[in-house]
C-alpha positions in Angstrom: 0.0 0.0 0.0 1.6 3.0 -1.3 0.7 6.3 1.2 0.8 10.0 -0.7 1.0 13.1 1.3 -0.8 16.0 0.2 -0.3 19.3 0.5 -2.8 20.6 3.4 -4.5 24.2 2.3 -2.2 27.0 3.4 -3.7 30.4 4.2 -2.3 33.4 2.8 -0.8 34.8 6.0 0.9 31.4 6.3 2.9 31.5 2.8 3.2 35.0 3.4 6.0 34.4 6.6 8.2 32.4 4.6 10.6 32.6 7.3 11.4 33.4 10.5 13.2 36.6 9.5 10.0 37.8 7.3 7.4 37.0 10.7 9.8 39.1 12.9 10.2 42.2 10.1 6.3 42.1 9.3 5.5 42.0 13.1 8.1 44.4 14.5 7.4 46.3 11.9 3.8 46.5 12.7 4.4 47.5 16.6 7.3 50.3 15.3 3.9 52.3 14.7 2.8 52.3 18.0 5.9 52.7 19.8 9.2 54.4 18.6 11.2 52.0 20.8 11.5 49.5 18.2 14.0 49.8 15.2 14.1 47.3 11.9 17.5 47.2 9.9 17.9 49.3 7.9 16.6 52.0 10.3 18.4 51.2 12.8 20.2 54.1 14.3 24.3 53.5 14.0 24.5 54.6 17.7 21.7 52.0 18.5 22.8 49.2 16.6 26.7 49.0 18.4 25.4 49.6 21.6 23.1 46.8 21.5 25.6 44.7 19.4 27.9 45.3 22.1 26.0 45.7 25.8 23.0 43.1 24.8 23.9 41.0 22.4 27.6 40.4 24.4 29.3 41.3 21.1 27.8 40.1 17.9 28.6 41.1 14.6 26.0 44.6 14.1 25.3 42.8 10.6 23.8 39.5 12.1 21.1 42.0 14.1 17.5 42.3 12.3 15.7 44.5 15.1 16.3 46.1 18.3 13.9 46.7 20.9 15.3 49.5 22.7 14.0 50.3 26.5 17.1 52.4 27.7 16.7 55.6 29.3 18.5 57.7 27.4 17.6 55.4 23.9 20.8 54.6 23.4 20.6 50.9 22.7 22.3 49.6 26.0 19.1 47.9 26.8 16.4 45.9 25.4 16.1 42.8 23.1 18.1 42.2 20.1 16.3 39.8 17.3 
């Protein structure tokens, strides 16, 4: 007996997040409107982006960093979350 496996339906919002990277852009994106902490590459201030490479991220390459989620004080990147 030979099994097939189909394809199940996919909705549109499914094949739209192709990948990880495009759910975090899309939704990050979407939260940047309500609250200015929250910075996408390639708007990511230069300021933010090595602070946060270097004080949260413990010194990954600035390049590998797709958002930063900023809640320092002063908004200068040396807290938060880095995705």
């Amino acid at each position: 007996m030979i099994l097939s496996c189909q394809r199940s339906s996919v909705s549109k919002k499914e094949e739209k997040f192709k990948t990880s990277e495009g759910f975090l852009r899309e939704k990050i994106s979407e939260r940047r409107k309500a609250d200015n902490t929250y910075h996408v590459e390639p708007e990511i201030p230069e300021k933010v982006l090595v602070n946060a490479a270097n004080k949260i991220a413990c010194g990954v390459n600035p390049a590998k960093i797709l958002a930063v989620c900023d809640s320092s004080l002063m908004s200068n990147g040396k807290e938060g979350v880095v995705f």
